[in-house]
Structure formats: C-alpha cells, structure tokens
C-alpha positions in Angstrom: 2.6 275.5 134.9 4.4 274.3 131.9 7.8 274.8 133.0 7.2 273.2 137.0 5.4 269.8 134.6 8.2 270.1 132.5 10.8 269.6 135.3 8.9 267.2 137.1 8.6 264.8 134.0 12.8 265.3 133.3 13.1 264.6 136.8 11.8 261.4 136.6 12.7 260.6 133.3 16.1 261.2 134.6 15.8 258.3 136.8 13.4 256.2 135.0 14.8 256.1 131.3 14.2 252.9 129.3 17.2 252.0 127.8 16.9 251.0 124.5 19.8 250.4 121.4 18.7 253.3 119.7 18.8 255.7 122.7 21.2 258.0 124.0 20.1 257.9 127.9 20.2 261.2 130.0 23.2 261.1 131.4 25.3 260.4 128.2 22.8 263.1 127.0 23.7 265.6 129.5 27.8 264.9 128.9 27.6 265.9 125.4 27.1 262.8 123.5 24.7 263.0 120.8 22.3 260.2 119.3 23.2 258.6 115.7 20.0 260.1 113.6 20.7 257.3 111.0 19.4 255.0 114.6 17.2 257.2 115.5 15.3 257.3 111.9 16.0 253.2 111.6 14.0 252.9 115.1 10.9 255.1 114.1 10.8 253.8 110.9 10.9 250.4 112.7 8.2 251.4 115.3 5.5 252.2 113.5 2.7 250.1 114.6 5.2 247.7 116.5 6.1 247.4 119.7 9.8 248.1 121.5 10.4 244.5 122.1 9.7 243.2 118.6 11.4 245.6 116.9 14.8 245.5 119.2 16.7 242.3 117.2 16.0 243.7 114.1 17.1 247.1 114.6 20.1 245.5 116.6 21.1 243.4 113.4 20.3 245.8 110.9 23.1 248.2 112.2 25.6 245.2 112.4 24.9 244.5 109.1 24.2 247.7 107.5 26.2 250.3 110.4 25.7 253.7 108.1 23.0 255.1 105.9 25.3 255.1 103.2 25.6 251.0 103.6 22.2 251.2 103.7 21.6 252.8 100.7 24.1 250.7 98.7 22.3 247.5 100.2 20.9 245.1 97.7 17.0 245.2 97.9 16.3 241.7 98.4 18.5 241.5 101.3 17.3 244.4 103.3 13.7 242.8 102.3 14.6 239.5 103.4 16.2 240.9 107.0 13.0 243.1 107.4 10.9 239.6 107.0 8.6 239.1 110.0 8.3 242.9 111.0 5.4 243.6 109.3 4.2 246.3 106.9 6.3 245.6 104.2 6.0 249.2 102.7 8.3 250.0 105.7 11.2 248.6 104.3 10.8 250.0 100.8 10.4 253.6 101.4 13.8 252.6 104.2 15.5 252.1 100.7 13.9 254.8 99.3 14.9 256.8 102.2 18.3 256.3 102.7 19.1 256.6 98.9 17.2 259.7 98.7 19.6 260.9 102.2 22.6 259.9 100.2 22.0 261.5 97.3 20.6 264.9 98.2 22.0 265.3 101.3 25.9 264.0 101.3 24.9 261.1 103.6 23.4 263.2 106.3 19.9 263.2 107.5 18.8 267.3 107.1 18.2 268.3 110.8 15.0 270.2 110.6 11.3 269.1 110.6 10.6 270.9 107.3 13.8 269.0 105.8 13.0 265.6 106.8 9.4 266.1 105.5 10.8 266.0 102.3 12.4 262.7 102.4 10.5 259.2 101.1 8.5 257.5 103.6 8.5 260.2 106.5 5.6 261.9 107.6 4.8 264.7 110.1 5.0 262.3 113.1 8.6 260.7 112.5 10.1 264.0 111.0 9.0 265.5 114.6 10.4 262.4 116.2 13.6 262.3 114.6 14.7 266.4 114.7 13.5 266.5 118.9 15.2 262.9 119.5 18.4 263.5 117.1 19.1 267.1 116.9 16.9 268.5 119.9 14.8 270.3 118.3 11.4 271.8 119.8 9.2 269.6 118.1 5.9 268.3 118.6 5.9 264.7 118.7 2.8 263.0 119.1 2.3 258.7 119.5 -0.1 256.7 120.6 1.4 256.8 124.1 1.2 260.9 124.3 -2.4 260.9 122.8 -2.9 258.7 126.0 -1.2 260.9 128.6 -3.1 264.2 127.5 -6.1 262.9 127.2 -5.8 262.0 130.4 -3.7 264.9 131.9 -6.6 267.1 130.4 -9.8 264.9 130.8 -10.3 264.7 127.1 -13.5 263.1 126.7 -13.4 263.8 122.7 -13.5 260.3 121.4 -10.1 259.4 119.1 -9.6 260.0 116.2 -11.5 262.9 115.8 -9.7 263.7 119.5 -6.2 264.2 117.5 -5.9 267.8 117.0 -7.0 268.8 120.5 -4.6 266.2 121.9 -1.5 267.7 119.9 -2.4 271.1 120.5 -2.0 270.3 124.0 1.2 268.3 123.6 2.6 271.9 121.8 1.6 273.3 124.8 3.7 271.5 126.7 6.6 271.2 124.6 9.6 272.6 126.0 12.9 274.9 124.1 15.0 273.5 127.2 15.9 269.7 126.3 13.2 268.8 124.0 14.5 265.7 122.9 14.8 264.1 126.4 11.3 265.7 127.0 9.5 264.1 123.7 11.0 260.4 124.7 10.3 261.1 128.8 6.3 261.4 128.1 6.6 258.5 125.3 8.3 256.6 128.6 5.4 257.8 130.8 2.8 256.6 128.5 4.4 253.0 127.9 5.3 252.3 131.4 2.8 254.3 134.0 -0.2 256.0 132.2 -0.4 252.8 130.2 -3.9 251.7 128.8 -5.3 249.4 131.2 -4.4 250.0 135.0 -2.6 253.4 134.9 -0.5 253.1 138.1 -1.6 257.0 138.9 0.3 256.7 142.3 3.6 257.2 141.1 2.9 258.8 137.9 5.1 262.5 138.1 2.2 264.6 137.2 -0.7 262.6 139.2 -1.4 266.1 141.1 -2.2 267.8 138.4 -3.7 265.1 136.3 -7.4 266.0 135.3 -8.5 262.4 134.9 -7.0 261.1 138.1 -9.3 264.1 140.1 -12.1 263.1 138.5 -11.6 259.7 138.8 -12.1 258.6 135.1 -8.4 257.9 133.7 -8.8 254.7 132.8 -12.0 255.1 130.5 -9.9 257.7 128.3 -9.1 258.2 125.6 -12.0 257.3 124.5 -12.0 255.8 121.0 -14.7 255.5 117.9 -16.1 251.8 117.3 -14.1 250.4 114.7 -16.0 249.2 111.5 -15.7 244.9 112.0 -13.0 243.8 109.5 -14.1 242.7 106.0 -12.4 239.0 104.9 -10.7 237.9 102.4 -10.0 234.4 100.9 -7.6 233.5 98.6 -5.5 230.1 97.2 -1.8 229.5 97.3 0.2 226.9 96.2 3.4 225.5 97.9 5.6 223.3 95.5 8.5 221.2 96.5 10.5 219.4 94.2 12.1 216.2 95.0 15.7 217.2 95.7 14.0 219.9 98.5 13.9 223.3 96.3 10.9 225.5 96.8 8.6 226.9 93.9 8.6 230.5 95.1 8.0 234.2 93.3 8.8 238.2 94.1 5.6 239.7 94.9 5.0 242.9 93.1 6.6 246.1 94.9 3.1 247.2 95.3 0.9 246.4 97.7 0.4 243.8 100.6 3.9 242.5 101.4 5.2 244.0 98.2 8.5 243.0 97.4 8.7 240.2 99.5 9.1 236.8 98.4 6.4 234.3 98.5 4.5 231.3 97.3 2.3 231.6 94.6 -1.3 232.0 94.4 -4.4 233.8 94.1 -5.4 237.2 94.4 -6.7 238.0 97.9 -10.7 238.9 97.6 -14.1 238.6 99.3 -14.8 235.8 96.7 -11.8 235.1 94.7 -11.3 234.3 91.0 -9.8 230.6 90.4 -6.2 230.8 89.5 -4.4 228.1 87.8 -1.8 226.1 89.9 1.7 227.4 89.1 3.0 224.2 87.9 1.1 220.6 86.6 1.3 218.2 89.8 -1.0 216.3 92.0 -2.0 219.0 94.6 -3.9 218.2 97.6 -4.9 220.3 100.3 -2.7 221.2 103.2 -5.4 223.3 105.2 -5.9 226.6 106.2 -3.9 229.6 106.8 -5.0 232.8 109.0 -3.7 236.4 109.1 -4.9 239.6 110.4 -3.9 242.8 108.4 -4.7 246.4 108.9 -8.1 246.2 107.3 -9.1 242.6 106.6 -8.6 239.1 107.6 -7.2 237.1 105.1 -7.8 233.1 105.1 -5.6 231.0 102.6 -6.2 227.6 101.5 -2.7 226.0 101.1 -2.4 223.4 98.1 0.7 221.2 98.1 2.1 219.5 96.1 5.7 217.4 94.8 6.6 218.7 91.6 8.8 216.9 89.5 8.4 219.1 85.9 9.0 222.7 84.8 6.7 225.6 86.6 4.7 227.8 84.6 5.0 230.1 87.3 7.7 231.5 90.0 11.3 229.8 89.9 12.9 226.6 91.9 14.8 228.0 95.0 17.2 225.3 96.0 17.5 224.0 99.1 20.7 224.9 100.2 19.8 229.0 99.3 16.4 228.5 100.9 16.3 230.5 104.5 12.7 230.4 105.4 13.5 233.4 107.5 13.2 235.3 104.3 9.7 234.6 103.8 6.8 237.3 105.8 5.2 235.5 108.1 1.9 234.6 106.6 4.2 232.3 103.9 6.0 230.8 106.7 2.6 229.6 108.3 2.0 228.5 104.2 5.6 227.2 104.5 4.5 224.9 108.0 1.2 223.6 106.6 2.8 222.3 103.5 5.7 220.5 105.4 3.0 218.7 107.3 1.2 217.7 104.6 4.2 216.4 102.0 5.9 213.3 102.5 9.0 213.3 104.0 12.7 214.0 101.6 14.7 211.3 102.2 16.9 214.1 103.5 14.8 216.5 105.1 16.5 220.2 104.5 15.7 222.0 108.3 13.1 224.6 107.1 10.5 224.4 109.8 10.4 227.1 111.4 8.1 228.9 114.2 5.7 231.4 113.4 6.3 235.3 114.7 
C-alpha cells in the first residue's frame, strides 16, 4: 500500500508543484539539479509559524542581500535584525545568526547533510533538521508540519485530539515515508495539505489519495484533526513612550537579546505585565497620550498605552536617531503601530520626514 500511495502522491505532485523561491520543482529535480540547502534552511527557518506568502519577499531579499551562508554569517547583527523586522518571532533571526556562524565555523561553510548533524546546529530542532536533510540532500526523513499532521489524521481517521495526537500522527507519516525521492515526497504531502486537504473545505474530489482516505469513507474529514481547547490568552499591559525631537529624530533603544522581540529596536517603556509597575518617562517633556496599541503574541495579548511627546533636552534613556537614518521599516511591527499613534498625536515638523508607514 505504501509504495501504490507513494506514486500516486509523486504523480500528482509532479503536476501540481507550488513553485516557490526556495524550491527546486520536479522536473529540475529529476534532471539533476539540486536545491541550495543555505535556501532551503533560510525558508524553514523563515516558516515557522508563518505562512508561504508572508515569508516569500523576505526570503527573496535576504538572498539578494546576503546570497551565501558565509555572507550571512559575516552580516552585521543589526542589519539582518532590521531586514527580519515585521516577520515575527524575533528569536528567529538570532539563532539565523547563531546558525550560520556556527555552519561557518564548524562546518567549512556547508550545512552537514544528515539529520543527526543538523540537530546539532543553533536554533534547529527535530522538525527542520528532518525538513532540511529530505528537501536538500534527499534524505529519508520524517518530516512532519502542521499540514502532514492534517493529512494523516485524516488519511487514518485519527480521532486522538492534537497535541496529544502528535506521536500517532508521525508514526504514521514514517510509515509512509519513502527511500525512493524522499525529498519531493516530504514537500508533495506538505503541498497536499496546503492546497487540497486544507482545514476548512477539504476538496476530497480531487485529492490523490481520496480512495483510500479513512476520513473521506466515513464522512468525517473535515472535523479532524481534532484539537484540545486552548487555555484563553492572559493580558498584558504596559507604557511606552515615543519622543520626537524638533528637527524629526526619534528617541529609540536596543531591546535586550532576550526575550519578546529581543534585539530589535524599539521605543522605550515599560515592562509588559498583568498590572505593570510605573516606569519613569525616558526623557523630561510634556507627554500626553496618544492612545492605545494592540498585539497578539503566542501566549498573551499585550495592550500599550502610547505617551508622546516633543522633546527638546537630553534623554535619560535610549539615544536620538536622526531623521535621515531613521527607516521605520526597522522597527517590529507592534513599534510601528507605536510609531502611527504618535505621528497622529504630535504636531506637525515643519518638514515632515515620510515615516508613516502601514502596519503588517
């Protein structure tokens, strides 16, 4: 049975690759050419918890700016911070550093092509080590994502709720997992997942292994996999402050390198907490509230009230960016909705630097 699923799913995989920038598609496969695994690693890296179309741009500009690991790990850390600004998960882009550096200098500037190898490096664990040695250097790995949790579940009526549901549901992807083209394999069920057995509305009627899908008999597909209530989120509250001075430079600070958006730069402010402690302002000035900011994280919501303020003495805190170095690009996205609410509450420079910018 697992060699005739096998087939079936290269078959259509064959035919129904997504292309992507990181992705060597079947028919370049087939002729011998072989991925880039410093891509390959970039694009897991960069898909963890995001999606395919958020993370395309920035992998598409990090290569033009950065096109080997070894520029990568010679790359000054603000700057790779500053182009990972907006993705999310800011620990991502540290342990990519961390990553590269280590690939550098232990391995000669090549990423080891083993599971057990890649293991070892910063900031990769057992799913992209799996990911990267089936995709890069075809081996017979087990890679398991959200999307192949999905299509097991189903292909197996898994009614195990997730996430206790995880070993069963990689066991069964092992199953499956063939010696014969195992990196085409591991991306053609991560394709089947994202575009037919997708969560809501599996299109069952052309999916390449509806006839033996266990969920389609039965008629259930679309309740599974079933998942575990999540706890509600807890919320947090906090204060920042967003200085301007008159000739347009920014009162901003480096976040620490650990924790939420480590690394990143930022406005200054409170700590984040269920009932925060008062923090002094960062500078003396006549601050006046600018509203509310909103942000979901992982575990908790976080609202910030935004204090703004022209400041025309020294700061006790952060440093003056001017406003010709200033890119609010550079800034995570929860300081660029800080960055919005403070423009609309200052007065106007008499010439305005363009630093409005759109939230992503």
């Amino acid at each position: 049975m697992r060699d005739a699923l096998t087939r079936s799913l290269l078959d259509w995989y064959d035919a129904n690759a997504r292309e992507m920038p990181w992705r060597v598609g079947p028919t370049d496969r087939k002729a011998g050419v072989r991925p880039d695994p410093y891509a390959v690693w970039l694009s897991e890296v960069m898909l963890q918890q995001t999606t395919v179309a958020a993370v395309r741009a920035y992998h598409q500009r990090f290569i033009a700016i950065w096109p080997t690991v070894g520029d990568l790990a010679a790359a000054d850390d603000a700057a790779v911070m500053a182009e990972w600004a907006g993705l999310g998960y800011y620990a991502r882009a540290r342990n990519l550093l961390k990553c590269a550096r280590a690939v550098v200098a232990d391995h000669g500037g090549r990423f080891p092509d083993t599971y057990d190898a890649l293991l070892t490096l910063p900031g990769i664990g057992p799913y992209t080590a799996a990911a990267i040695s089936a995709i890069a250097f075809d081996r017979a790995s087990v890679v398991v994502d959200g999307n192949v949790e999905r299509v097991m579940a189903r292909m197996y009526a898994v009614q195990t709720p997730l996430p206790a549901a995880k070993p069963e549901l990689t066991a069964l992807a092992a199953a499956l997992t063939p010696d014969t083209r195992p990196g085409d394999y591991a991306q053609a069920v991560m394709d089947l997942g994202a575009t037919i057995c997708t969560p809501r509305s599996p299109a069952c009627g052309i999916c390449p292994w509806m006839s033996d899908c266990a969920a389609r008999k039965q008629g259930i597909a679309a309740e599974l996999p079933k998942k575990t209530p999540k706890a509600p989120k807890p919320v947090r509250r906090g204060v920042v402050y967003a200085g301007r001075r008159p000739d347009g430079a920014w009162l901003l600070e480096t976040r620490p390198d650990k924790g939420l958006l480590g690394g990143m730069v930022g406005f200054p402010g409170s700590d984040w907490a269920e009932v925060p402690e008062d923090t002094a302002p960062p500078a003396d000035a006549r601050w006046q509230d600018a509203g509310e900011v909103r942000h979901i994280f992982t575990h908790f919501h976080l609202i910030l009230l935004v204090r703004a303020a022209t400041v025309e003495g020294p700061a006790q805190r952060g440093r003056f960016t001017p406003a010709n170095a200033f890119n609010p690009r550079d800034l995570p996205t929860l300081m660029r909705k800080v960055l919005n609410a403070a423009l609309a509450a200052l007065p106007p420079l008499e010439r305005t630097p363009d630093t409005d910018v759109e939230d992503t």
